[in-house]
PDB file with SEQRES, HELIX, SHEET and CRYST1 records, atoms N, CA, C and O in Angstrom:
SEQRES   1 A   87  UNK UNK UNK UNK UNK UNK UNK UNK UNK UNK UNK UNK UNK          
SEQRES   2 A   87  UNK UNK UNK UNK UNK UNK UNK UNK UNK UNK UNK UNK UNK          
SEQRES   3 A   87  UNK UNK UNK UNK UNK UNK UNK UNK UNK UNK UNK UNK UNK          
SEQRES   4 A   87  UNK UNK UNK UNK UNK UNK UNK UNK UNK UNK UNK UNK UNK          
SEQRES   5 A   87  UNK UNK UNK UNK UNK UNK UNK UNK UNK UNK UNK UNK UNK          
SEQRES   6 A   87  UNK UNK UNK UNK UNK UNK UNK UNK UNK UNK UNK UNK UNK          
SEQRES   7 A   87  UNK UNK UNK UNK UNK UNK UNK UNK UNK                          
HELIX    1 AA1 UNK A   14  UNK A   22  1                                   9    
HELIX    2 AA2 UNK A   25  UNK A   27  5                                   3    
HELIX    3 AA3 UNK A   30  UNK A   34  1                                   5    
HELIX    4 AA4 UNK A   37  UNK A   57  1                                  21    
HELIX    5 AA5 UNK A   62  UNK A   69  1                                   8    
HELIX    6 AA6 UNK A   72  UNK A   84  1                                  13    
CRYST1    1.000    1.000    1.000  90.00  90.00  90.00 P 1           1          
ATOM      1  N   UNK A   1      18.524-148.232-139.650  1.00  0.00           N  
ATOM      2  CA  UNK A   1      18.957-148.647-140.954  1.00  0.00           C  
ATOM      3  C   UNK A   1      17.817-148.403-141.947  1.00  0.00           C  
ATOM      4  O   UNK A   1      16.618-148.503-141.685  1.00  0.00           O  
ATOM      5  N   UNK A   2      18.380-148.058-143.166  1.00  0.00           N  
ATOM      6  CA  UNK A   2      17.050-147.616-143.893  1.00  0.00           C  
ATOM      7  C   UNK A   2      16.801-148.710-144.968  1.00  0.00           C  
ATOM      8  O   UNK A   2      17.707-149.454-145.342  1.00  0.00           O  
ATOM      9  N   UNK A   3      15.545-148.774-145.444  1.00  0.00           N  
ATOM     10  CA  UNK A   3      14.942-150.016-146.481  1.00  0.00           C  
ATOM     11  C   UNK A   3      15.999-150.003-147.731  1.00  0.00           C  
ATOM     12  O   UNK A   3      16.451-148.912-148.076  1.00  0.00           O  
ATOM     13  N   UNK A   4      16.455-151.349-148.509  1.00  0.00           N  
ATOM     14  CA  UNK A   4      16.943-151.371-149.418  1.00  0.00           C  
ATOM     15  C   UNK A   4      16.356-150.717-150.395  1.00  0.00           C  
ATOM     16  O   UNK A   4      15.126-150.738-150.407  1.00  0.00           O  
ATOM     17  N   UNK A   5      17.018-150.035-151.372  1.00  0.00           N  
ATOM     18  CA  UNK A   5      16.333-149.512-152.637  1.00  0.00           C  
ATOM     19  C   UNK A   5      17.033-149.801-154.232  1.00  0.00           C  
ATOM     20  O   UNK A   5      18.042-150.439-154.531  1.00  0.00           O  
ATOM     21  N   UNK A   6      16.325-149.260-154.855  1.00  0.00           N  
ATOM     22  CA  UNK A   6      16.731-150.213-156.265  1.00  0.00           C  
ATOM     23  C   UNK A   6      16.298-148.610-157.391  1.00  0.00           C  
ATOM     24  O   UNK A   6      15.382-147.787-157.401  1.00  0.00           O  
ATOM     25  N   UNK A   7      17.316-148.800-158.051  1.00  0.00           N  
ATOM     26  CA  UNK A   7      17.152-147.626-159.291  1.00  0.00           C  
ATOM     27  C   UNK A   7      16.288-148.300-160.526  1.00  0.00           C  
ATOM     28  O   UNK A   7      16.422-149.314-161.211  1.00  0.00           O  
ATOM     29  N   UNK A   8      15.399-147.292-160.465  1.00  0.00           N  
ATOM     30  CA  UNK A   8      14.686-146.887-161.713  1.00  0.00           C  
ATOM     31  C   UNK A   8      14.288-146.017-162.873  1.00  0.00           C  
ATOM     32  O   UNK A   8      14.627-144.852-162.670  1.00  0.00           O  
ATOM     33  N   UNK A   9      13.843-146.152-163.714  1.00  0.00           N  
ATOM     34  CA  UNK A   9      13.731-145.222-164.715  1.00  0.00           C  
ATOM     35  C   UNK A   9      12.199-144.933-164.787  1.00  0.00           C  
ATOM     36  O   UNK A   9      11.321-145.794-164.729  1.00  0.00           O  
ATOM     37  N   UNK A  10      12.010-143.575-164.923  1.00  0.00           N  
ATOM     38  CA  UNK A  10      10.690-143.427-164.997  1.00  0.00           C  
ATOM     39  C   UNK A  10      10.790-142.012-166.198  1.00  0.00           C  
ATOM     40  O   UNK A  10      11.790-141.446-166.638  1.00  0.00           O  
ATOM     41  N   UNK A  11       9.240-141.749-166.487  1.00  0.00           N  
ATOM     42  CA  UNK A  11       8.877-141.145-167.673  1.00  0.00           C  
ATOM     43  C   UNK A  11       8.072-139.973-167.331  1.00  0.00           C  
ATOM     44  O   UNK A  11       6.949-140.296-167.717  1.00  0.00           O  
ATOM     45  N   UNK A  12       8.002-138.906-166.876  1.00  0.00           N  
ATOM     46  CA  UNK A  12       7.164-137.989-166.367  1.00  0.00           C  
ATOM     47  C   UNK A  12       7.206-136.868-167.307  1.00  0.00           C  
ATOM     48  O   UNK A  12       8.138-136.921-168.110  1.00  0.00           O  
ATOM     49  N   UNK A  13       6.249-135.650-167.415  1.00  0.00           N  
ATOM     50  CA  UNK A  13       6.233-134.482-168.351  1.00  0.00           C  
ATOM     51  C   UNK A  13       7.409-133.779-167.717  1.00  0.00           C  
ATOM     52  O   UNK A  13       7.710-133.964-166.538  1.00  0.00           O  
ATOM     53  N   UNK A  14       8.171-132.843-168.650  1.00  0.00           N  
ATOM     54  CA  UNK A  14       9.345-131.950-168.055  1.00  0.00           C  
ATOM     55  C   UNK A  14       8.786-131.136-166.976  1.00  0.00           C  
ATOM     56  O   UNK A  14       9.252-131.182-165.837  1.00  0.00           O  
ATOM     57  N   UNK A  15       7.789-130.382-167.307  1.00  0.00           N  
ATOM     58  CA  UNK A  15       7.869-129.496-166.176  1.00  0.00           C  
ATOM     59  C   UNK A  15       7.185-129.791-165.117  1.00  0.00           C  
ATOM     60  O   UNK A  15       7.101-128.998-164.179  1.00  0.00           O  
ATOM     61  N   UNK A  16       6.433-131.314-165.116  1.00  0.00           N  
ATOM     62  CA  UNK A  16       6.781-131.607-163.450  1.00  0.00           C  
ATOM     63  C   UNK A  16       7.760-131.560-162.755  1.00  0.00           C  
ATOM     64  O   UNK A  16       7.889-131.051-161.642  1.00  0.00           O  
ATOM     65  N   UNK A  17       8.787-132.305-163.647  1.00  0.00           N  
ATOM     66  CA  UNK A  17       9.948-132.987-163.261  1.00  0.00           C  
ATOM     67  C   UNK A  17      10.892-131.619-162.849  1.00  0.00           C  
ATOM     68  O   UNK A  17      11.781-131.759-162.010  1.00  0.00           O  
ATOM     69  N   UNK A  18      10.693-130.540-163.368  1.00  0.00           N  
ATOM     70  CA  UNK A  18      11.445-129.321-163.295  1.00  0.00           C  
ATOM     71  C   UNK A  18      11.069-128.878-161.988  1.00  0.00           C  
ATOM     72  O   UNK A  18      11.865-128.295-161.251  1.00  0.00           O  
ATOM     73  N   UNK A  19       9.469-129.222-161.561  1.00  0.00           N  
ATOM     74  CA  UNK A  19       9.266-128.207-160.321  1.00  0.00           C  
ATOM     75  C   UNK A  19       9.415-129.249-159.399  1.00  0.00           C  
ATOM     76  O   UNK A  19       9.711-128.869-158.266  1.00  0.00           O  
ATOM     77  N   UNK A  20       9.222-131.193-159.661  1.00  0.00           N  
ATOM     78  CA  UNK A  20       9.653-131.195-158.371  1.00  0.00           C  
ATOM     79  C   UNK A  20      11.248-131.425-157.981  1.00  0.00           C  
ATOM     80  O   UNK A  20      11.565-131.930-156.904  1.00  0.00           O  
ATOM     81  N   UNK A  21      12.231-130.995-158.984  1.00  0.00           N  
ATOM     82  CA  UNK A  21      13.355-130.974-158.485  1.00  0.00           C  
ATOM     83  C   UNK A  21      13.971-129.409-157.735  1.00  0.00           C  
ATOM     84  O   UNK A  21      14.827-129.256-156.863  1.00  0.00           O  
ATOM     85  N   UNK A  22      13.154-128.412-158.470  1.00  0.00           N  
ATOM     86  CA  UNK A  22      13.436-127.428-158.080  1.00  0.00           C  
ATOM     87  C   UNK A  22      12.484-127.322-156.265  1.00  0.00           C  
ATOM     88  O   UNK A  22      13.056-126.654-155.403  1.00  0.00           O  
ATOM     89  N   UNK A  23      11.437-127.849-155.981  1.00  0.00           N  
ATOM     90  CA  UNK A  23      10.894-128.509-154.648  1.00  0.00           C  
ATOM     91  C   UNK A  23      11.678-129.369-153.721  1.00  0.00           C  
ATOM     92  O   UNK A  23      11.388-129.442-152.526  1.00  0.00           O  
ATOM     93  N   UNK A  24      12.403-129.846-154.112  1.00  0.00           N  
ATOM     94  CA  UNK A  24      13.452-131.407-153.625  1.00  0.00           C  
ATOM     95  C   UNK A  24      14.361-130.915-152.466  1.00  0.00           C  
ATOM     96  O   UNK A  24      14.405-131.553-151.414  1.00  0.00           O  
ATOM     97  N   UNK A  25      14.932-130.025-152.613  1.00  0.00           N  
ATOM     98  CA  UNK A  25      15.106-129.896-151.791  1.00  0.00           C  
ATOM     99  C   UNK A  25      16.713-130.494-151.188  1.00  0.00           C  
ATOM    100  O   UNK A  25      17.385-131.183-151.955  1.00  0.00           O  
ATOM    101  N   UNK A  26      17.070-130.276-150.237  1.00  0.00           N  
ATOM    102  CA  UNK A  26      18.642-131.241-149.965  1.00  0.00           C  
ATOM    103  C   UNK A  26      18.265-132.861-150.160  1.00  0.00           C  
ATOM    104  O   UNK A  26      19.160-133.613-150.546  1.00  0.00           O  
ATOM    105  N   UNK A  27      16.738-133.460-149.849  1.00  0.00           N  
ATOM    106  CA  UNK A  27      17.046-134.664-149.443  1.00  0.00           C  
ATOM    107  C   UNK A  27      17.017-135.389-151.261  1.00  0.00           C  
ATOM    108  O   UNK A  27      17.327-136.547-151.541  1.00  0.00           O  
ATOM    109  N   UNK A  28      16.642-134.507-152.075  1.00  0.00           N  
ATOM    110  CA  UNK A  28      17.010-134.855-153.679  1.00  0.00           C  
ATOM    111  C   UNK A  28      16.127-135.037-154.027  1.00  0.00           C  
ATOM    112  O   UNK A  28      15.210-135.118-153.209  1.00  0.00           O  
ATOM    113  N   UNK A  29      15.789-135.251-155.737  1.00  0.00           N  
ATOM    114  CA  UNK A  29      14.590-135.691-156.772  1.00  0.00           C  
ATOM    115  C   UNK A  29      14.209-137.157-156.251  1.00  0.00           C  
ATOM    116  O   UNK A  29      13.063-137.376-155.860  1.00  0.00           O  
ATOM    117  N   UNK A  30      14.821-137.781-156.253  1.00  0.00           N  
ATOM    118  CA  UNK A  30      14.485-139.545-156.004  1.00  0.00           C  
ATOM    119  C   UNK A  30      14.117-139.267-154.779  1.00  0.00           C  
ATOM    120  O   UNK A  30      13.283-140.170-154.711  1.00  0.00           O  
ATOM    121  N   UNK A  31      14.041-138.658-153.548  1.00  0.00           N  
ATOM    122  CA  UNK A  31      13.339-138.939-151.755  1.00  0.00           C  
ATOM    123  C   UNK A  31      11.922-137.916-151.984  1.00  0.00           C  
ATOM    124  O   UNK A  31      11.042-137.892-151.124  1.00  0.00           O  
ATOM    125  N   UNK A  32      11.832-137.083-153.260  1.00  0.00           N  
ATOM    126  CA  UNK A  32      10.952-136.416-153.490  1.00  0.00           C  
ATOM    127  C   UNK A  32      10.040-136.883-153.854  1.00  0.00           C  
ATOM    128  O   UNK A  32       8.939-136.603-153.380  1.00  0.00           O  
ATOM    129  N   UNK A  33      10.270-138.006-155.105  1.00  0.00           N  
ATOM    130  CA  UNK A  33       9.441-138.568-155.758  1.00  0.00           C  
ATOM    131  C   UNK A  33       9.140-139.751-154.912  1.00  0.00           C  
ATOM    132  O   UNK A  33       7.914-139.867-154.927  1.00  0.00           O  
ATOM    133  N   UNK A  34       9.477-140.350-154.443  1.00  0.00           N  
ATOM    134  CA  UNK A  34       8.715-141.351-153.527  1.00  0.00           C  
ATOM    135  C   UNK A  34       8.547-141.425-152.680  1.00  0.00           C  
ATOM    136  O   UNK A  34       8.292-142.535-152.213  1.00  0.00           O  
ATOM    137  N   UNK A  35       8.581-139.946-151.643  1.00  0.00           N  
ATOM    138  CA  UNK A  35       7.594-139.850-151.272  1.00  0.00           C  
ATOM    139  C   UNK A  35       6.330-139.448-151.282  1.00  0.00           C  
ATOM    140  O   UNK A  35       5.422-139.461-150.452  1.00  0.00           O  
ATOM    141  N   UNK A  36       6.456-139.049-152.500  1.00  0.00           N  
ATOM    142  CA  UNK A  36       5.090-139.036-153.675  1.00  0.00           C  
ATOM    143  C   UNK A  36       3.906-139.998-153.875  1.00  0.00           C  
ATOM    144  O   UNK A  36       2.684-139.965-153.726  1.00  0.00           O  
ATOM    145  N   UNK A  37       5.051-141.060-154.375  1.00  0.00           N  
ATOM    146  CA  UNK A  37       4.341-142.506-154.237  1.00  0.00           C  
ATOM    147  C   UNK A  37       3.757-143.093-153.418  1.00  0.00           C  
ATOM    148  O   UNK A  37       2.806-143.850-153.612  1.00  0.00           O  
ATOM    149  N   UNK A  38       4.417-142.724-152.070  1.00  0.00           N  
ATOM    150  CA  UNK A  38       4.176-143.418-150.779  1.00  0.00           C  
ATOM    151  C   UNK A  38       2.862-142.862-150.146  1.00  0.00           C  
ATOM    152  O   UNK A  38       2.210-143.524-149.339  1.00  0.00           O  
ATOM    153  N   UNK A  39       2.458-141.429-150.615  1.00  0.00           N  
ATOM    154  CA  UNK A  39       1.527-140.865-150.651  1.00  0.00           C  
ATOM    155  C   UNK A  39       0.454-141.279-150.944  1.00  0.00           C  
ATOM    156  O   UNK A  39      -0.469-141.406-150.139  1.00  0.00           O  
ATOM    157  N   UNK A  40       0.378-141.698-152.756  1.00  0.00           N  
ATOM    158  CA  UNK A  40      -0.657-142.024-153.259  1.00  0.00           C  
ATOM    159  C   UNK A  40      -1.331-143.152-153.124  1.00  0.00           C  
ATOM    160  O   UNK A  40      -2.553-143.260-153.225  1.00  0.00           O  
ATOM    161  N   UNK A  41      -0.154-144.470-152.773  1.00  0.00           N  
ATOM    162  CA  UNK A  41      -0.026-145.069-152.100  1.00  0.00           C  
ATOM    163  C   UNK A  41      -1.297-145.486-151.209  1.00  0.00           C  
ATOM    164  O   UNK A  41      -2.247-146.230-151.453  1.00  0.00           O  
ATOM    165  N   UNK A  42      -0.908-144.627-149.941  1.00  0.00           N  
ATOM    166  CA  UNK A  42      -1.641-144.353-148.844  1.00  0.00           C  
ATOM    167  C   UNK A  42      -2.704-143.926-149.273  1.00  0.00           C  
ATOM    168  O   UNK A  42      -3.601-144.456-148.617  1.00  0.00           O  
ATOM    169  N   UNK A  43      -3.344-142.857-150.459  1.00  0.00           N  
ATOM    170  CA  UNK A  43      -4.315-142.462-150.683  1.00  0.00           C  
ATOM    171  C   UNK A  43      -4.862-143.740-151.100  1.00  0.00           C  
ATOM    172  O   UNK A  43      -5.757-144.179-150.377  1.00  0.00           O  
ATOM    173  N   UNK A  44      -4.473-144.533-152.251  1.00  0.00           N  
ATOM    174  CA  UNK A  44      -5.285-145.805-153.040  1.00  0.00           C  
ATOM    175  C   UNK A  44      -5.606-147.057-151.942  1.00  0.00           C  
ATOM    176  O   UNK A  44      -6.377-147.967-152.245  1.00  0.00           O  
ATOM    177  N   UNK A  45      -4.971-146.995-150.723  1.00  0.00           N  
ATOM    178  CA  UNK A  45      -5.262-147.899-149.958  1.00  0.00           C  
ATOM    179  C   UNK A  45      -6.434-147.172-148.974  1.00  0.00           C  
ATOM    180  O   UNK A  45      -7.297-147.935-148.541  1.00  0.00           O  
ATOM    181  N   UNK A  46      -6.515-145.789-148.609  1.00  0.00           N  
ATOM    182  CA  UNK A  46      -7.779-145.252-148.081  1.00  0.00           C  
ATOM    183  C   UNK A  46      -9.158-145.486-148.883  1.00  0.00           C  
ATOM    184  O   UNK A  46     -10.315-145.683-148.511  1.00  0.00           O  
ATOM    185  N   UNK A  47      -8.489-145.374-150.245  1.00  0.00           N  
ATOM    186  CA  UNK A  47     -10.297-146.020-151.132  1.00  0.00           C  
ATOM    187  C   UNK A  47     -10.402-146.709-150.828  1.00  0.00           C  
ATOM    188  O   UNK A  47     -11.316-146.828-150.013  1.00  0.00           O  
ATOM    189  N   UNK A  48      -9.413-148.102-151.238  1.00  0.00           N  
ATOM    190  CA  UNK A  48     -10.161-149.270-150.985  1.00  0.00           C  
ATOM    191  C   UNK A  48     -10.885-149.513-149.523  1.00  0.00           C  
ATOM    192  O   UNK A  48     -11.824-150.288-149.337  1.00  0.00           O  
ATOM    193  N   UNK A  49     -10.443-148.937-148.826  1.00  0.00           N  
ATOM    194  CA  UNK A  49     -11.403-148.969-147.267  1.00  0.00           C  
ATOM    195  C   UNK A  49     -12.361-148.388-147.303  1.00  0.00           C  
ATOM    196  O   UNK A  49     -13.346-148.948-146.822  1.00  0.00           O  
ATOM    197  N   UNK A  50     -12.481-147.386-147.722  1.00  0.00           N  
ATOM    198  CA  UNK A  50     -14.035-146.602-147.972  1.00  0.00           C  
ATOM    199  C   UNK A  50     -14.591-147.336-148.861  1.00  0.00           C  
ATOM    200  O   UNK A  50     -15.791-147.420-148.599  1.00  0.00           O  
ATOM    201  N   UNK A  51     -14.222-148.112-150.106  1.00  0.00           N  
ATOM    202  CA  UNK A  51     -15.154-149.023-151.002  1.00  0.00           C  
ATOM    203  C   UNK A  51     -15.319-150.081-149.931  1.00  0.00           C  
ATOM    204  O   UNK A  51     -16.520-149.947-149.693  1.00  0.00           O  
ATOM    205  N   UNK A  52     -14.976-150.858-149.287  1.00  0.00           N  
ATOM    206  CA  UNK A  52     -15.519-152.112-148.487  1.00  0.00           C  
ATOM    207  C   UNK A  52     -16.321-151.449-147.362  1.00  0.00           C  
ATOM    208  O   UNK A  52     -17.485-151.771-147.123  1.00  0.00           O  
ATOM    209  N   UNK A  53     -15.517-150.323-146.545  1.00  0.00           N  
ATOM    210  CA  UNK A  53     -16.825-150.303-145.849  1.00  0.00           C  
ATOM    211  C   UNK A  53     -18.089-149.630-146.148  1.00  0.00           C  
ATOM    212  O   UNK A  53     -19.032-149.838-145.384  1.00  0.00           O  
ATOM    213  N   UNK A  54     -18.281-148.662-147.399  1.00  0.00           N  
ATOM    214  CA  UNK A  54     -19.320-148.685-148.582  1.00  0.00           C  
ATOM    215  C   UNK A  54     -20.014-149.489-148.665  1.00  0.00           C  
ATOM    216  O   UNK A  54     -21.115-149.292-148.151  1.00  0.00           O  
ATOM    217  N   UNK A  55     -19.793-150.682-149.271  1.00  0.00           N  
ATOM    218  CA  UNK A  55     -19.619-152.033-149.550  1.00  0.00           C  
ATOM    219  C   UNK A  55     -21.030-152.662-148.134  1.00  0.00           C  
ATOM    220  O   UNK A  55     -22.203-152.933-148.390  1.00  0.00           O  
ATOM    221  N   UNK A  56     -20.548-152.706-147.149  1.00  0.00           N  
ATOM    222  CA  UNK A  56     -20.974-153.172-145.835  1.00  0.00           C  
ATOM    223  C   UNK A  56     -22.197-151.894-145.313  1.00  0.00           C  
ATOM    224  O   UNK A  56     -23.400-152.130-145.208  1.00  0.00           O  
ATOM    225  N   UNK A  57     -21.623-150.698-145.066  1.00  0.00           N  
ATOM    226  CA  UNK A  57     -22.633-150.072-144.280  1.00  0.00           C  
ATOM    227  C   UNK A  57     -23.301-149.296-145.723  1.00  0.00           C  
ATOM    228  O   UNK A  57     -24.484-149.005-145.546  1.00  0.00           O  
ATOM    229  N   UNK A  58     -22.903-149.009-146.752  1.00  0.00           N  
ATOM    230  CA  UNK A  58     -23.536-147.977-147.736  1.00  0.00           C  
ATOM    231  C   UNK A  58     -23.125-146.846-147.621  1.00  0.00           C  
ATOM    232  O   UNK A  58     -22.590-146.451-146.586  1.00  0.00           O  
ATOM    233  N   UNK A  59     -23.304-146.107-148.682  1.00  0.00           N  
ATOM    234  CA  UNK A  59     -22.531-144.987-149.245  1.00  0.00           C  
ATOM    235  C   UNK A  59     -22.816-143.875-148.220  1.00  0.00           C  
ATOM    236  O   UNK A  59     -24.001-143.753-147.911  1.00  0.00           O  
ATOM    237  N   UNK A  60     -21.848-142.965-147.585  1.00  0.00           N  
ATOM    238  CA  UNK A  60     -21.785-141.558-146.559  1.00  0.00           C  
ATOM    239  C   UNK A  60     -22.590-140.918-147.414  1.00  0.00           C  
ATOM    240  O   UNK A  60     -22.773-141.221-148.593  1.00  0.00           O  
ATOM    241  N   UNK A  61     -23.110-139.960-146.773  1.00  0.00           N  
ATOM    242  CA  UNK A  61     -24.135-139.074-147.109  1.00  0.00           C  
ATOM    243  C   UNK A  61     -23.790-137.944-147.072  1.00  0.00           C  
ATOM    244  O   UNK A  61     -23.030-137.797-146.115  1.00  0.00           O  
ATOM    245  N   UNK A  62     -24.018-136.594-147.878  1.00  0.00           N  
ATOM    246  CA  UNK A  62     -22.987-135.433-147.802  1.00  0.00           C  
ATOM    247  C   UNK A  62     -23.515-134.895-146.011  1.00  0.00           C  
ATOM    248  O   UNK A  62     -22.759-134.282-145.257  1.00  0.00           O  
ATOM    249  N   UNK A  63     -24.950-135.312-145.657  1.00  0.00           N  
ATOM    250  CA  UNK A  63     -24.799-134.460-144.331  1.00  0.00           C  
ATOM    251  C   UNK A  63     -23.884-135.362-143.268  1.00  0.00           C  
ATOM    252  O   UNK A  63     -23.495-134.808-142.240  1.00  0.00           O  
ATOM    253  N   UNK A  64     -23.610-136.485-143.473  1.00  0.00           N  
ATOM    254  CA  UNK A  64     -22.384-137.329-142.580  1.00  0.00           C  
ATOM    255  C   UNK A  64     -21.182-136.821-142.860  1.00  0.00           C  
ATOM    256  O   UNK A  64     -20.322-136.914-141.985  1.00  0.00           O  
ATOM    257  N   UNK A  65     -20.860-136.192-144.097  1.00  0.00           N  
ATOM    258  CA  UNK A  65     -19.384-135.800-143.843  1.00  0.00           C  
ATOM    259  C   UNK A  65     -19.443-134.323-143.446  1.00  0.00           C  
ATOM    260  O   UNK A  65     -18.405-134.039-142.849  1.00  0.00           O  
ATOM    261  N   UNK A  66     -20.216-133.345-143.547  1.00  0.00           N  
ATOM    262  CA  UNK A  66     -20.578-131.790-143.389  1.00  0.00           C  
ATOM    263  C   UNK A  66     -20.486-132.124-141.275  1.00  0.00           C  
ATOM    264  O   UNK A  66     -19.797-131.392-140.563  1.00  0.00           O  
ATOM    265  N   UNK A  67     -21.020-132.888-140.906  1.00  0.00           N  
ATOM    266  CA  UNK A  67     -21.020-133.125-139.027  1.00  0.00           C  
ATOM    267  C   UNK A  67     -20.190-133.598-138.828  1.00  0.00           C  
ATOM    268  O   UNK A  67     -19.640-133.278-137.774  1.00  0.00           O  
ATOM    269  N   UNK A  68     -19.409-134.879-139.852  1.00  0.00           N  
ATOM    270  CA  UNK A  68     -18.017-134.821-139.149  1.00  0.00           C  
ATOM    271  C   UNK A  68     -16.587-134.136-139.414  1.00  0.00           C  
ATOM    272  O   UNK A  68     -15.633-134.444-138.700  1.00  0.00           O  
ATOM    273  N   UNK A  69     -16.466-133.269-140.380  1.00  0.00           N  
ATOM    274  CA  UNK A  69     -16.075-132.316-140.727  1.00  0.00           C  
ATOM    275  C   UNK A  69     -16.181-131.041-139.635  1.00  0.00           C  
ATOM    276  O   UNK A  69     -15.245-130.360-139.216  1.00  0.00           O  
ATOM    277  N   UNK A  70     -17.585-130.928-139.310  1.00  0.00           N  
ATOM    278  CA  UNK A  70     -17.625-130.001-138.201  1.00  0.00           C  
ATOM    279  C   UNK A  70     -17.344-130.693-136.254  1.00  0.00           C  
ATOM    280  O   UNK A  70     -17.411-130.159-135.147  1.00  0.00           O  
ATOM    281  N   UNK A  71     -17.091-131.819-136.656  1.00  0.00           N  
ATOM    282  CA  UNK A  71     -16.376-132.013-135.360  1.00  0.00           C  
ATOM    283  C   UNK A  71     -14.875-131.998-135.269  1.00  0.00           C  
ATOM    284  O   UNK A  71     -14.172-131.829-134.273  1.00  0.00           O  
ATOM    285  N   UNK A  72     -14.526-132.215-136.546  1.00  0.00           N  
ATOM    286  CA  UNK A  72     -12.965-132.765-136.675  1.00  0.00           C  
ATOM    287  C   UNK A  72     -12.707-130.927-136.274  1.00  0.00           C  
ATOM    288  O   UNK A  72     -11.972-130.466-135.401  1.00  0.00           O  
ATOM    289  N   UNK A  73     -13.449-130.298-137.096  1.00  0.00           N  
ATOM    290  CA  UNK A  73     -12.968-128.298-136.767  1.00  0.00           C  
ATOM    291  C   UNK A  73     -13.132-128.445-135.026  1.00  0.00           C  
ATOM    292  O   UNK A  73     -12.181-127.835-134.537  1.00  0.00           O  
ATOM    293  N   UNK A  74     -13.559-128.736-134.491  1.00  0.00           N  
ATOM    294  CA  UNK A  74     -14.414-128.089-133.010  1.00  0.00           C  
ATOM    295  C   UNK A  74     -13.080-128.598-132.742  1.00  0.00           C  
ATOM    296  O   UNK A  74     -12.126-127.846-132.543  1.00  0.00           O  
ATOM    297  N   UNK A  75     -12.992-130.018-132.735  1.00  0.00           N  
ATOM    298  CA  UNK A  75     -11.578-130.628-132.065  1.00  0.00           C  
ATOM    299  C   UNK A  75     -10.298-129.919-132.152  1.00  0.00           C  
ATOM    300  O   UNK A  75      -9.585-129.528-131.227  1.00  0.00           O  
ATOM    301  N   UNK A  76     -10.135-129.823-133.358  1.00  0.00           N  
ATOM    302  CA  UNK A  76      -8.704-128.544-133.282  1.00  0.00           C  
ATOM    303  C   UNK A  76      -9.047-127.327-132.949  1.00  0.00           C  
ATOM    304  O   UNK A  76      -8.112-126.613-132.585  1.00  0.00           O  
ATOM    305  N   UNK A  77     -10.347-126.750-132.961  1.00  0.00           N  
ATOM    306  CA  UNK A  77      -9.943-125.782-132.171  1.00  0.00           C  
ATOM    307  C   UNK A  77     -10.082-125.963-130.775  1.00  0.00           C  
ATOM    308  O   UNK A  77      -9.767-124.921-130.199  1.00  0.00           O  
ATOM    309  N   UNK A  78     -10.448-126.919-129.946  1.00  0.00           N  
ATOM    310  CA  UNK A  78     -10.082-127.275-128.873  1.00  0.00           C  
ATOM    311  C   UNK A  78      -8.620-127.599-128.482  1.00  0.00           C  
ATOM    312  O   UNK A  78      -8.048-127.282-127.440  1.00  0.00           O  
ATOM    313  N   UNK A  79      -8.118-128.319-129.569  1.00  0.00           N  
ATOM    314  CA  UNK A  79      -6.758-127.997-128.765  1.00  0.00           C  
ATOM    315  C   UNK A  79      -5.704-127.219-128.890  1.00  0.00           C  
ATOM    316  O   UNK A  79      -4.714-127.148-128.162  1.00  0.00           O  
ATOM    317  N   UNK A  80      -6.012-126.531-130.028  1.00  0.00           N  
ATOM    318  CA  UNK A  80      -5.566-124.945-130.069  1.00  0.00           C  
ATOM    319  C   UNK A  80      -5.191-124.031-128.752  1.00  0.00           C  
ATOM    320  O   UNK A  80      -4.141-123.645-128.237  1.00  0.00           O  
ATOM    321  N   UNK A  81      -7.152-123.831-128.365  1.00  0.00           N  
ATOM    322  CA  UNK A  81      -7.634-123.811-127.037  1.00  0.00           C  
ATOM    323  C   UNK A  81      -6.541-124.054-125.766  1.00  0.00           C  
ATOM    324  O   UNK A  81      -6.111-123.381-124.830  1.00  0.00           O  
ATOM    325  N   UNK A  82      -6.384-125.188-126.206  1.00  0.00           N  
ATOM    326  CA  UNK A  82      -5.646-126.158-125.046  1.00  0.00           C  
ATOM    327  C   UNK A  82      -4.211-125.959-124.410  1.00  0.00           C  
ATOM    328  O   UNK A  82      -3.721-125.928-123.281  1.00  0.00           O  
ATOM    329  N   UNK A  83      -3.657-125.801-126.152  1.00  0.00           N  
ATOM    330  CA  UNK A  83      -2.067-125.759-125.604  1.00  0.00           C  
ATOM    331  C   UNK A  83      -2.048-124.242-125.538  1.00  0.00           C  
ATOM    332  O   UNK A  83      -0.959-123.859-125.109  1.00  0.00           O  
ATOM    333  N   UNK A  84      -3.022-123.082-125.863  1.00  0.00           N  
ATOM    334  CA  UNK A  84      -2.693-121.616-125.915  1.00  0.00           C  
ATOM    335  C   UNK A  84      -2.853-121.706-124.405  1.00  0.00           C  
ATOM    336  O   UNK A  84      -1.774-121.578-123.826  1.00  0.00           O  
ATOM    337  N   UNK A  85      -4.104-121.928-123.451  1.00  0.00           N  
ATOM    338  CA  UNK A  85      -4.021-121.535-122.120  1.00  0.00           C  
ATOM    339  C   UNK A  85      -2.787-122.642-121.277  1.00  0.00           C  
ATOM    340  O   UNK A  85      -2.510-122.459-120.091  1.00  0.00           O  
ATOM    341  N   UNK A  86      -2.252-123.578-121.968  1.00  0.00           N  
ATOM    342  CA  UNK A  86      -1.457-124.138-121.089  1.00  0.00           C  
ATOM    343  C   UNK A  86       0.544-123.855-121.466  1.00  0.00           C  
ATOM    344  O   UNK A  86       1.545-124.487-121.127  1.00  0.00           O  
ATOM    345  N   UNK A  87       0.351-122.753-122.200  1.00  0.00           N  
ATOM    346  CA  UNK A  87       1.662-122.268-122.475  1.00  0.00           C  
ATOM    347  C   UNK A  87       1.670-121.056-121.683  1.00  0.00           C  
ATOM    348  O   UNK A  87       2.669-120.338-121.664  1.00  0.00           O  
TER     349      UNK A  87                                                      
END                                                                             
């Protein structure tokens, strides 16, 4: 069963609104646009976690994200790796 929902009116420039309906797709402008929201959403709740734990341990350092950046790469291409020799 899916979450209740409620109509709204909103105010956006036309030619967003033009490309993301022409983007939308079958599931429509309104499942387009929020999942937009649900997005940013998710993005504004990832700051606030990086501000508290900021907050606690202190600010990442560009060479902390450059090593884990280069592990997050090694990892996919490991399992790249992975499922190519196991297909």
């Amino acid at each position: 069963m899916s979450e209740p929902t409620q109509k709204y009116s909103i105010t956006m420039p036309r030619d967003i609104a033009e490309a993301a309906r022409a983007r939308s797709g079958p599931s429509g402008l309104s499942a387009y646009v929020a999942a937009a929201v649900a997005r940013q959403i998710e993005r504004d709740n990832l700051n606030d976690l990086i501000q508290v734990a900021e907050a606690e341990h202190g600010p990442i350092t560009e060479d902390e994200v450059h090593a884990l950046r280069d592990q997050l790469h090694e990892a996919r291409a490991q399992q790249t790796g992975d499922e190519a020799s196991a297909a």
